[in-house]
C-alpha positions as CSV (number, residue, x, y, z in Angstrom):
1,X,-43.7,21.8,-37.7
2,X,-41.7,18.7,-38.1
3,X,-41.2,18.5,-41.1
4,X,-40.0,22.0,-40.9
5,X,-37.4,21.2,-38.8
6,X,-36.3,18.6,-40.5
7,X,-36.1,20.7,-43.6
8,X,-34.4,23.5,-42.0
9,X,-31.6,20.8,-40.7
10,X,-31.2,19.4,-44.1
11,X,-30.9,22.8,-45.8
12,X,-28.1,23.9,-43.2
13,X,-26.4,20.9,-44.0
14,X,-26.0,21.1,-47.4
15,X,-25.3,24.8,-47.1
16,X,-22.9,24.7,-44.7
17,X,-21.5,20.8,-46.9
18,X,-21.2,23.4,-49.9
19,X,-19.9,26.4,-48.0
20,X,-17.0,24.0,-46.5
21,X,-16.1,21.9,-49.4
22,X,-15.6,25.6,-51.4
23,X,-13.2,26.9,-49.0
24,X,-11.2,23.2,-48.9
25,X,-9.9,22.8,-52.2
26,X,-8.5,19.4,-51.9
27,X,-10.5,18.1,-49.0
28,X,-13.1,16.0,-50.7
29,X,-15.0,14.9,-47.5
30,X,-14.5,17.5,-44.3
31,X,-16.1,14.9,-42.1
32,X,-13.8,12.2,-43.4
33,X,-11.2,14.5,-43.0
34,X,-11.9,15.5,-39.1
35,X,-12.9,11.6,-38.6
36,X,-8.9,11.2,-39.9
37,X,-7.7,14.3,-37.8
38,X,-9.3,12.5,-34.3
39,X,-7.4,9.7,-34.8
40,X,-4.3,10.5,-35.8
41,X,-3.3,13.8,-34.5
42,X,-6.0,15.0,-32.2
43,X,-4.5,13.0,-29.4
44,X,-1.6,14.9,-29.8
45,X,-2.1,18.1,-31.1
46,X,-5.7,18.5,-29.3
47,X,-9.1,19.1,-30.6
48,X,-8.0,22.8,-31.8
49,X,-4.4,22.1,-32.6
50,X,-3.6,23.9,-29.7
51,X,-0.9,21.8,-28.7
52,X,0.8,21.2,-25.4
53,X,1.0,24.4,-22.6
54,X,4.9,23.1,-22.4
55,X,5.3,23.2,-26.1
56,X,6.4,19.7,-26.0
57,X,3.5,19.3,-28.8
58,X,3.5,22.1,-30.8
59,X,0.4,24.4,-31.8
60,X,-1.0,24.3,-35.3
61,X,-4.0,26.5,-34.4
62,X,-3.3,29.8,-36.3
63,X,0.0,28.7,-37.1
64,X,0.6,25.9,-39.0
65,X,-0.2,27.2,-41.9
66,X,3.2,29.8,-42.5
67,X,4.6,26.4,-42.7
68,X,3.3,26.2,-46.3
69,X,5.0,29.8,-47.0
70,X,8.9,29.1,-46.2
71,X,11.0,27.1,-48.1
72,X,11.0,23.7,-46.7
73,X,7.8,24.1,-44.7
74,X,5.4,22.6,-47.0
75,X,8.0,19.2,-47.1
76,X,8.2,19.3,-43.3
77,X,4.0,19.1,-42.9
78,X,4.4,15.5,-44.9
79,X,8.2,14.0,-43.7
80,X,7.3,14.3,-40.0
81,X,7.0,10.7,-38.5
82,X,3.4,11.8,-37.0
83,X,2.2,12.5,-40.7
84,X,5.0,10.3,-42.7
85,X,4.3,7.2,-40.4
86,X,0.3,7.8,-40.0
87,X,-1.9,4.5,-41.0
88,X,-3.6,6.4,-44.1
89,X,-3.2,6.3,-47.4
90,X,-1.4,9.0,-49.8
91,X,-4.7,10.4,-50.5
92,X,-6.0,10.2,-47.1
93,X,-3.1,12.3,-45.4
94,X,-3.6,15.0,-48.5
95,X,-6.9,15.2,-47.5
96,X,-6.5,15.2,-43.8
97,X,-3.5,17.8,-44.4
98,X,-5.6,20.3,-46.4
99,X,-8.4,19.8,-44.2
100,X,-6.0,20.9,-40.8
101,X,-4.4,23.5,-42.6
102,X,-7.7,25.1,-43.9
103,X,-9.5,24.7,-40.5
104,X,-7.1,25.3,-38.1
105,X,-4.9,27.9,-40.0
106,X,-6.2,29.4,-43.1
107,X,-5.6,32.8,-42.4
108,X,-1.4,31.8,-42.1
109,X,-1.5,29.9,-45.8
110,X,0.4,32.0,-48.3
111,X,-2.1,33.2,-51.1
112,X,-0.2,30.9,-53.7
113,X,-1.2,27.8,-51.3
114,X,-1.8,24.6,-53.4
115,X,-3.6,21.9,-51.7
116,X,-1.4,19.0,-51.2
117,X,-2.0,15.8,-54.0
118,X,-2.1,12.2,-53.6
119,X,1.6,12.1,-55.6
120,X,3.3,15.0,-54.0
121,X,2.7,12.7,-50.6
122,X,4.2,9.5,-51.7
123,X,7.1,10.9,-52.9
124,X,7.3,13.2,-49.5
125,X,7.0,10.2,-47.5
126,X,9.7,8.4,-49.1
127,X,11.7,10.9,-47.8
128,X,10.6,11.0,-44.0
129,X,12.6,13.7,-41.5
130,X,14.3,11.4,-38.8
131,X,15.6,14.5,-36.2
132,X,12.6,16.5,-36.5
133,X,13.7,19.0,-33.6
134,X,16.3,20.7,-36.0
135,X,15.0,21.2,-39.0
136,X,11.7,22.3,-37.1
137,X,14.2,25.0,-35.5
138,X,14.9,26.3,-38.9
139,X,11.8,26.6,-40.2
140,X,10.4,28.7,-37.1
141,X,13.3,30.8,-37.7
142,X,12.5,31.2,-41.3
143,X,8.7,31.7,-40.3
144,X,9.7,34.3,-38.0
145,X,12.0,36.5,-40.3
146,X,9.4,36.4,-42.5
147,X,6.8,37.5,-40.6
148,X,9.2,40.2,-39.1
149,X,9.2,41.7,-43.0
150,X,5.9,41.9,-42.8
């Protein structure tokens, strides 16, 4: 019966291992990815990307991925000093970012969505957004007439 057990353990892991990497293109190692996620943003954002009640911290459950549909959005996701700032490599935050826009948010990516690369985030970076509050405003508005047309 043990050995049962243990087999039936293993095979859900590599399932689900298989299952997960196939749905994150660009997100090498989920459990890296989450590991990065918990201590970077989760103390923020929260374990779900729910946020703060106040909206002090904003929610990225369900949401954060219509960032990646409006024009500036996907920019935004890599130039704010939370993600622009974060101790991780280029490669690291792309695979942290895929990784929180596929768990928490998949259903708000835009069909088209590319996975962010290692290049795309250095030269984002470069470029950090210094008043986030503004062009956050923006994008929300462009999120919203967007989903209004649809």
């Amino acid at each position: 019966m043990r050995g049962f057990t243990f087999s039936g353990v293993w095979l859900c892991t590599v399932l689900f291992t298989g299952q997960a990497l196939a749905d994150m293109p660009g997100v090498e190692n989920p459990n890296r990815a989450k590991f990065n996620y918990m201590l970077n943003c989760q103390g923020c954002h929260g374990p779900s990307g729910s946020g703060t009640a106040d909206g002090a911290v904003p929610q990225m459950q369900n949401y954060v991925g219509y960032f990646a549909g409006v024009k500036g959005g996907r920019e935004f996701l890599v130039q704010v000093p939370g993600s622009a700032n974060a101790d991780l490599s280029n490669s690291a935050l792309a695979e942290v970012l895929n990784w929180m826009l596929f768990t928490l948010s998949a259903n708000e990516l835009p069909a088209d969505f590319k996975p962010y690369e290692t290049a795309e985030i250095q030269r984002l970076r470069d470029q950090p957004i210094e008043d986030v509050e503004p062009v956050r405003e923006v994008l929300v508005e462009r999120i919203n007439t967007r989903l209004e047309r649809h």
